[in-house]
C-alpha positions, 0 to 999 in steps of 0.5 A: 588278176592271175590266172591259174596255171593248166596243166592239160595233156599232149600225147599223153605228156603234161604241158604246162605254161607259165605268166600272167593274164590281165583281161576284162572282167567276166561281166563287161566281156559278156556286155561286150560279146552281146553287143558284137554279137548283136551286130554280126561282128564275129571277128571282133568277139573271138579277139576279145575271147582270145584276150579273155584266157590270155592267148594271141591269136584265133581261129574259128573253124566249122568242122562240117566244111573240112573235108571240101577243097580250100579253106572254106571251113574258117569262120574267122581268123587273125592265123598267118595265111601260111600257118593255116593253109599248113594246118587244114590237112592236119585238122581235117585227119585228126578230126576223121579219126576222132569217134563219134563218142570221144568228139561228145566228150570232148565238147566244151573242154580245152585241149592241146595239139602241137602244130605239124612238124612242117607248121612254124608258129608266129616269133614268139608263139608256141608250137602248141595250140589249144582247140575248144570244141563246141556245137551250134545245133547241129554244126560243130565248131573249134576255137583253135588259140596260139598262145606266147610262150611260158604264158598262164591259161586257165582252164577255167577261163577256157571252158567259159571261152567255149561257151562264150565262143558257141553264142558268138557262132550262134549269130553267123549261123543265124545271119548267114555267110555274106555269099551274096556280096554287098560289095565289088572288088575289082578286077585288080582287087582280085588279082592282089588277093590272089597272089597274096594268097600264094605267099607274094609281098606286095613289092613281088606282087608289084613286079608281078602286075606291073605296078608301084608298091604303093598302089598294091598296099592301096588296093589291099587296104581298100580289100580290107575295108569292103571285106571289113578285114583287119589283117591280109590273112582275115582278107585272104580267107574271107575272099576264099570262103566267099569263092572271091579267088 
């Protein structure tokens, strides 16, 4: 299927994309979405939205949290860690100077940023990104989408993606954030995220601890499965909402 091309608006310039989408159809994506809702599975049911309008990667974000210190305002995200923690300033100033009036206007409809100067998109993505914004009672929340280069989005799909996106929060919202943990990292557990989030690799993290590589990547896939993380940027900023590091 072929999505329809958007033309949405940065600064007042046209911004178009171009490329095919080929995704689920709309009724098993809302089988799907029930299911993972369901379950609390957030992270699983942005990744199927993102697929759904042809973007690549996702970050859900509340905008109650961005003015406190850290990443505490990220619900879920498949972001490179460096990418995000660049992009909170930027986030947090452009929500601070939108009125009340234009945040009401907005929610529901897609619209374009580009990435700050000082941000470099993953190879192949585009240095714009698309924010939908929408409310869960009285929480705000976006859904940021990086997007390849020269790809299709559809406006359409977008706006149902929003609504999509505000039943999937609906459920964090309902069940809480897991700050009281049902697991126990341990004391090196901890150490490899933390440098993690300072930008180390695992062979800089080795020398660091003392350790072989082999035992850093051990401990980070056993962060990932308590932590129930598919990636060290998801693992990263689980930790950081849950105060791990």
């Amino acid at each position: 299927m072929e999505a329809e091309s958007l033309a949405g608006s940065m600064n007042g310039a046209p911004l178009a994309v171009s490329g095919v989408v080929h995704t689920l159809p709309r009724e098993q994506l809302i089988r799907r979405l029930t299911q993972l809702a369901g379950v609390g599975n957030i992270d699983e049911a942005m990744r199927c939205l993102t697929e759904y309008v042809g973007a690549a990667r996702f970050l859900l974000a509340r905008y109650d949290l961005l003015q406190e210190q850290g990443l505490n305002f990220i619900v879920t995200s498949n972001w490179p860690f460096d990418l995000v923690r660049r992009i909170s300033t930027a986030l947090s100033d452009n929500y601070s100077r939108t009125t009340e009036l234009e945040k009401c206007v907005t929610l529901l409809q897609p619209s374009f940023e580009r990435l700050p100067a000082e941000c470099r998109a993953p190879p192949g993505m585009s240095q714009q990104y698309c924010s939908l914004l929408f409310c869960v009672g009285r929480v705000r929340f976006a859904l940021l989408l990086l997007f390849e280069d020269q790809m299709i989005l559809s406006q359409e799909r977008l706006r149902e993606a929003a609504l999509l996106a505000a039943y999937g929060a609906s459920f964090v919202e309902g069940h809480g954030q897991r700050n009281d943990r049902d697991f126990e990292l341990t004391e090196r557990e901890v150490e490899c995220l933390f440098w993690i989030a300072e930008g180390k690799t695992s062979d800089e993290i080795a020398v660091i601890l003392g350790i072989s590589r082999n035992t850093i990547n051990n401990y980070i896939t056993s962060v990932m499965r308590k932590t129930a993380t598919k990636t060290r940027s998801e693992a990263i900023a689980y930790a950081v909402r849950n105060n791990l590091v």
